[in-house]
Every structure is written in structure tokens, then in C-alpha cells.
N, C-alpha and C positions, 0 to 999 in steps of 0.2 A: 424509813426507806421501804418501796416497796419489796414483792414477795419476790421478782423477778422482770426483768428487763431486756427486750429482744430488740434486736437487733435484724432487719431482715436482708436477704441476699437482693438485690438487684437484678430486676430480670432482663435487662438489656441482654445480656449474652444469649442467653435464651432465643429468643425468637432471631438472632442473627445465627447462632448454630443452625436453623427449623431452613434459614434461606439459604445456606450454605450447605445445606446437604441437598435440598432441592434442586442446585446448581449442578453438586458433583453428577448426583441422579440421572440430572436431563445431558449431562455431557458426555456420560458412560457409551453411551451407543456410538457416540460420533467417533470413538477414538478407533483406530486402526487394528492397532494390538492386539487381541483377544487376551493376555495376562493382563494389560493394563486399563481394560472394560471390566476388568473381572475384578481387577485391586481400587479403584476409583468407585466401583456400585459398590464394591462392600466397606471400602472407606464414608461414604455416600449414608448407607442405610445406618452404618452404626453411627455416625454424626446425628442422625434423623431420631435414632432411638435415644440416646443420650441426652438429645435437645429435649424433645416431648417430654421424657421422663422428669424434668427437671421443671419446664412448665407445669407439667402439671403437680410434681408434690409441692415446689414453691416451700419446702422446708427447710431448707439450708439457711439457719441463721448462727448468730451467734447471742448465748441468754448469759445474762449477770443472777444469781441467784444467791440463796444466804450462805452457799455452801464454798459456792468460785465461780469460775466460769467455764461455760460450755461453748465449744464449736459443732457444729449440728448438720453434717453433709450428707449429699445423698442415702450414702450408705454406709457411713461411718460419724461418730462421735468422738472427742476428745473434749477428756474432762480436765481441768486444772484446777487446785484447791485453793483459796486465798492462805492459806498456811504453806502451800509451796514456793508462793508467788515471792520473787524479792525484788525486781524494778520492771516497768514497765513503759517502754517509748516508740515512739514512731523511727523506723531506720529505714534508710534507703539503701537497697543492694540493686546496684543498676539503677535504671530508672524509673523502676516501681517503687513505690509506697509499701509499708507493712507498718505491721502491731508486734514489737516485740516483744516476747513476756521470759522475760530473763527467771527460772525456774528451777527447783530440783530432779525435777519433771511430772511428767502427767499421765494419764489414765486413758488408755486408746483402746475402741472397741466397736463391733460391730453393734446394728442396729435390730433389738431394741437393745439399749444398752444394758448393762447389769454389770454393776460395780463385780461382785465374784468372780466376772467372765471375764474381767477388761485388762489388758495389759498394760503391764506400769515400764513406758519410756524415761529414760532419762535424759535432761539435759532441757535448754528453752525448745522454747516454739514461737513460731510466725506465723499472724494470724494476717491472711492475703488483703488486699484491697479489694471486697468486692459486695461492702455493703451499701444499701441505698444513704445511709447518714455517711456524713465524712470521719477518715478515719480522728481526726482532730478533737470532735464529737465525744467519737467512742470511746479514744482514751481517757477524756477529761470524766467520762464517766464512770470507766472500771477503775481509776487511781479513786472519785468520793468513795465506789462499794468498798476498796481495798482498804483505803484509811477508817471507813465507818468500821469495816470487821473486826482491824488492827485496836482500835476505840474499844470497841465490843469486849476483846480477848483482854485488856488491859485491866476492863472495871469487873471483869468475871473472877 
């Protein structure tokens, strides 16, 4: 098995937030209101900053490693250990897709991360639809790393 395994986020969103603020932007002036020129530019610019930022670190993935797994967002990390881990399946809530990773819980913490710093959640977690592989993919691949570990822990 390799050393680790990413997964990267889909930049579709991205450059659709970049037009979508460009829009609110150029609409701001036409509107009437002066509160709502005023709530529309700054809905408008933070849509603008949020987008770019996200183009450009283009780091938001999710990694398999020997340890568990990692979800890796702009500005936060959540660590899950394969010793927490106890099922893993695709569930729909509504009519989105997710990962869910049925858990004792996990390790949530700012970036960079540091295990010492990180707070220990309880309970699963849902990892979004929002990688370029299908979520189909990714599960069939964190159940081999989880049964390799599970292998691993057995012969140790």
C-alpha cells in the first residue's frame, strides 16, 4: 500500500463563486436601496475573497495515510484514526450524496494542524460530495486502507 492517497476537491465551485460575485458586484450600484447596495457589495466581495482563496490554495482534499484518514479544508483539518473507524458507507440525507464514517470520533483542528492542539469530537462524521473522483471510488478505497490496517493490527 502506498504512503498515502489524496484525493483532490473539484474546482468547479470555484470559478462559479469568482462569477457569482462578479455579478452580485456589478449589480450593487443598480439597486435603489442604499442598505441593500451596501449588503449585496459586501455579500458580493466576500463571495470574491472566498472564491479566489480557494482557487488559489486548491488544498482542500481528502488523504488516506497509515495512520486514518484526513479531510483538509481551507482552513481547518479533521483527522479520523483507522482504530476509530467502525463502518463506512455512502448515505443520502436529502438529495446529496456523502461518505459516512460511522466513528468514536475524530481530531478537529486548525491549520497547520498539531495533534497536541486538536480537539477530540465525538460521534461520526460526513465527508461532503465534493471530490473530483466519485464518491463510489473513494469509498471502495478507504474500506481496502481500513481492512489493510485492520490485517496490519491482527499480525502485529
Amino acid at each position: 500500500m502506498d504512503d498515502e492517497l489524496i484525493f483532490r476537491r473539484s474546482a468547479a465551485g470555484a470559478p462559479l463563486g469568482v462569477v457569482l460575485a462578479a455579478a452580485l458586484l456589478v449589480a450593487a450600484p443598480l439597486l435603489g436601496e442604499p442598505f441593500a447596495r451596501w449588503m449585496v457589495a459586501f455579500l458580493g466581495a466576500g463571495l470574491l475573497g472566498v472564491s479566489l482563496a480557494r482557487l488559489a490554495a486548491r488544498r482542500e482534499c481528502l488523504r488516506l495515510y497509515a495512520d486514518g484518514v484526513e479531510f483538509d479544508t481551507l482552513f481547518y483539518v479533521t483527522r479520523v484514526r483507522w482504530a476509530h473507524i467502525e463502518s463506512v458507507r455512502i448515505d443520502r440525507p436529502g438529495e446529496n450524496k456523502v461518505i459516512r464514517v460511522k466513528c468514536q470520533g475524530r481530531f478537529w483542528g486548525r491549520k497547520p494542524f498539531v495533534l497536541s492542539e486538536a480537539t477530540w469530537i465525538e460521534g461520526s462524521y460526513l465527508i461532503p460530495n465534493v471530490f473530483e473522483a466519485p464518491l463510489e471510488e473513494i469509498i471502495e478505497r478507504i474500506d481496502e486502507w481500513l481492512e489493510d490496517w485492520r490485517r496490519r493490527q491482527g499480525s502485529a
